[in-house]
C-alpha positions in Angstrom: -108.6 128.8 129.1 -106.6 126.1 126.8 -108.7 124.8 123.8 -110.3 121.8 124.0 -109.0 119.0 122.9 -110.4 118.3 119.1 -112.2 114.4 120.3 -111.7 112.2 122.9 -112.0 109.3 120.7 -109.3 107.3 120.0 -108.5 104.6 117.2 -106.0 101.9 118.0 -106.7 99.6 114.9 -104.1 97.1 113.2 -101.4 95.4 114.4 -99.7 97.3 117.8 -96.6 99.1 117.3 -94.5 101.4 119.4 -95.9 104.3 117.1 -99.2 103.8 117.1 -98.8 103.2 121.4 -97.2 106.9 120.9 -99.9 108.0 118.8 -102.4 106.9 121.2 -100.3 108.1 124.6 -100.4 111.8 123.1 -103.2 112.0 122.3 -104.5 110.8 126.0 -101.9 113.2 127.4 -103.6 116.2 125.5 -106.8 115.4 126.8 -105.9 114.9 130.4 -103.7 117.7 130.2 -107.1 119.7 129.6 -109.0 118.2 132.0 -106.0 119.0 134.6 -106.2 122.7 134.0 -110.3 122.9 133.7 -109.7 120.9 137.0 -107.7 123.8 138.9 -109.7 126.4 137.6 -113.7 125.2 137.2 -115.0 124.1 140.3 -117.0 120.5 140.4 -115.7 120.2 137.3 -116.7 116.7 136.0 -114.0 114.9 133.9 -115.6 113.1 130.3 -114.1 109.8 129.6 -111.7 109.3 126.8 -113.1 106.2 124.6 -110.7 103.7 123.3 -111.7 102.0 119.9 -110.1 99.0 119.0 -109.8 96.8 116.6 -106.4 94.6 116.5 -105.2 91.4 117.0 -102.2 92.3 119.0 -98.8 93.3 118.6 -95.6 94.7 120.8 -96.2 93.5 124.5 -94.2 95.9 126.4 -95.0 99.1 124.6 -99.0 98.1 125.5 -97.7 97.3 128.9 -96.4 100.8 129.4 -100.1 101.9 127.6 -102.1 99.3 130.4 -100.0 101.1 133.3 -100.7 104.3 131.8 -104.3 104.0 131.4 -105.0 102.5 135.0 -103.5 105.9 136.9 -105.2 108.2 134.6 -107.4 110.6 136.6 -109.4 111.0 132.9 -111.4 108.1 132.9 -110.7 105.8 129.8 -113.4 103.2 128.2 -112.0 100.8 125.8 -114.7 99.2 122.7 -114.0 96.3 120.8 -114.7 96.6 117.4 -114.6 93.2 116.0 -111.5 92.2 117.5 -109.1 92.3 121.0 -106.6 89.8 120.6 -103.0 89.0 122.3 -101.8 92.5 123.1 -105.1 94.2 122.3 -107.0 92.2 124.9 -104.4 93.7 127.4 -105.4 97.1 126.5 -109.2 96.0 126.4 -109.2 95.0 130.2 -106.8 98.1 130.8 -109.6 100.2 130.6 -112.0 101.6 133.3 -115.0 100.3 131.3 -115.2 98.1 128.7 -117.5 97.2 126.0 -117.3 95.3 122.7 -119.7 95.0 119.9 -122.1 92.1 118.9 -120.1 89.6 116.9 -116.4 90.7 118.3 -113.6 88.0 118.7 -111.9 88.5 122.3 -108.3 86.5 122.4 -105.6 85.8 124.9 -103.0 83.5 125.2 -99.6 82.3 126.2 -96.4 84.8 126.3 -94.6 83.4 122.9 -91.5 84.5 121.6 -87.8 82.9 121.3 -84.1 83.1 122.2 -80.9 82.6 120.4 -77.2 83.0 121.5 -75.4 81.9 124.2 -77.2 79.4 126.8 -76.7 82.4 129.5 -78.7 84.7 127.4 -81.2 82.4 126.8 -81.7 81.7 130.3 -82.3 85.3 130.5 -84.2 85.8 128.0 -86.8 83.2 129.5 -87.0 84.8 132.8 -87.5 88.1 130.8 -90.6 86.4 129.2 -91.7 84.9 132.7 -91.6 88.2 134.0 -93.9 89.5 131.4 -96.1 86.9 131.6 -96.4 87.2 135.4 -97.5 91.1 134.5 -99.7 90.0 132.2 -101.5 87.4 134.3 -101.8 89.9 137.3 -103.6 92.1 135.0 -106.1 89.3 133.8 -106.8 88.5 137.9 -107.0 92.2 138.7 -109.0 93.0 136.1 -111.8 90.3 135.4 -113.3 87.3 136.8 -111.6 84.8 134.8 -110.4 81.6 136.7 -106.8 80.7 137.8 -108.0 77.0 136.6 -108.6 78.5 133.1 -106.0 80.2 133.1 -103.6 76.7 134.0 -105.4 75.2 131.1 -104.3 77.6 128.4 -100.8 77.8 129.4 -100.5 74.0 129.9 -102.1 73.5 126.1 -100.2 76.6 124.7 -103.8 77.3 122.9 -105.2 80.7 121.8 -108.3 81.1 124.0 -111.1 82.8 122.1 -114.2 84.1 124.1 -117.3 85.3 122.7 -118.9 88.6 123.8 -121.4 86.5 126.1 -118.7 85.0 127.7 -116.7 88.0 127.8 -119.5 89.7 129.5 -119.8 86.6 131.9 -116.6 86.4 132.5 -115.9 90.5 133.4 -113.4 90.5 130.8 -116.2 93.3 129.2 -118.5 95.0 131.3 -121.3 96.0 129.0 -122.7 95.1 124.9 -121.6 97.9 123.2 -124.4 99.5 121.2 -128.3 97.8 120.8 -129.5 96.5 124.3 -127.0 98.2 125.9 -129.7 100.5 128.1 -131.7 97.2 129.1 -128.4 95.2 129.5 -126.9 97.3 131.9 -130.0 97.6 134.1 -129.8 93.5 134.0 -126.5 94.1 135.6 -127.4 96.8 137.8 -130.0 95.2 139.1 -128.5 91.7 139.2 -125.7 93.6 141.4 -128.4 95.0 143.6 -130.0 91.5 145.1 -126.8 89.3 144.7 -124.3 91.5 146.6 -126.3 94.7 147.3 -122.9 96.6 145.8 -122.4 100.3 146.7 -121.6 102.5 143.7 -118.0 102.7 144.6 -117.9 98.7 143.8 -119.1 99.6 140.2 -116.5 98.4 137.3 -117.2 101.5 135.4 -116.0 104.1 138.6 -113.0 105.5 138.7 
C-alpha cells in the first residue's frame, strides 16, 4: 500500500500566487491520489476530508479559478477555514469548498472584477470582455455556492465597493456553513435542526455532502 500522505491540512496564507495555487494543487493531488488507490483496494473505504486554511486577502484570479474548478470535482472532500481573513480571490476559494467555516472575528470580502487595459482600442475591447467573462465565472460561483442575493450583488457592482461581511452574516448568508471552533457542536445542531422543521431536508441536501 502507498504511504499516507504526511497531513491533510493545507495552508494557503498571504497574498495568492500561481506558486503557492501549485503548492496547494500538489499537495491535494497527493492526498486524493491516496485515497484513489485505498479506494480500489479497501472496501467501504471512507474518504477523510482535506482542510483548507486560509488566511489571505486575495491575489491572482485565474490561477484560484483553476483551484475553485479543481476543488468542486474532487472525489476527496475539501473544507475550507477562514482564519481571520477571505478576501477578493480568497473568498473564491472559501465558497469553493465542500464545507466551510471561519473563525470568530474573521473578515469575509468580495467585490468587483478590477484590473486595466492599455494598447490599442481593439485590445482593449478585448481585454474588457476577458474581464466580463471572469466576472461572469465568478458571479456563477457566488449563486451556485451561497445564498447571497442577485440584488446585493447589483449593488456592489453598481457602487464598485468592497463588500465586507461578518461571520454572522456569512453564516446567514451561506457564504460559511458553520463557526469554526467554540459553539461549533451547539451551532450546528441550531442548523440541523432549523433545517429539519423549515424544509425537512434529506441528508443529501446537506452543504457539507459531497
Amino acid at each position: 500500500m502507498e504511504n499516507e500522505p504526511l497531513s491533510r491540512n493545507i495552508l494557503l496564507f498571504g497574498e495568492i500566487t500561481t506558486e503557492k495555487i501549485e503548492s496547494v494543487m500538489q499537495r491535494i493531488i497527493e492526498v486524493v491520489d491516496y485515497d484513489e488507490y485505498v479506494d480500489s483496494t479497501v472496501k467501504n473505504y471512507e474518504r477523510q476530508p482535506i482542510t483548507l486554511y486560509i488566511c489571505s486577502g486575495g491575489g491572482e484570479v485565474l490561477p484560484t479559478i483553476g483551484l475553485c474548478e479543481f476543488m468542486a470535482y474532487c472525489r476527496t472532500p475539501i473544507s475550507t477555514v477562514c482564519l481571520g481573513e477571505a478576501c477578493s480571490a480568497a473568498f473564491m476559494v472559501l465558497i469553493a469548498g465542500h464545507c466551510r467555516f471561519a473563525v470568530r472575528g474573521s473578515s469575509i470580502m468580495f467585490h468587483q472584477m478590477a484590473g486595466g487595459a492599455a494598447g490599442s482600442v481593439k485590445n482593449c475591447k478585448n481585454h474588457i470582455e476577458h474581464m466580463d467573462r471572469i466576472e461572469s465565472y465568478m458571479t456563477a460561483l457566488i449563486k451556485e455556492r451561497t445564498e447571497i442575493p442577485q440584488k446585493m450583488l447589483d449593488e456592489i457592482y453598481t457602487s464598485q465597493m468592497d463588500r465586507y461581511m461578518s461571520v454572522e452574516e456569512a453564516l446567514e448568508l451561506r457564504v460559511i456553513d458553520y463557526l469554526y471552533g467554540g459553539d461549533e457542536v451547539e451551532l450546528d445542531a441550531e442548523i440541523e435542526e432549523s433545517e429539519e422543521i423549515d424544509n425537512d431536508e434529506s441528508d443529501d441536501e446537506n452543504p457539507c455532502n459531497t
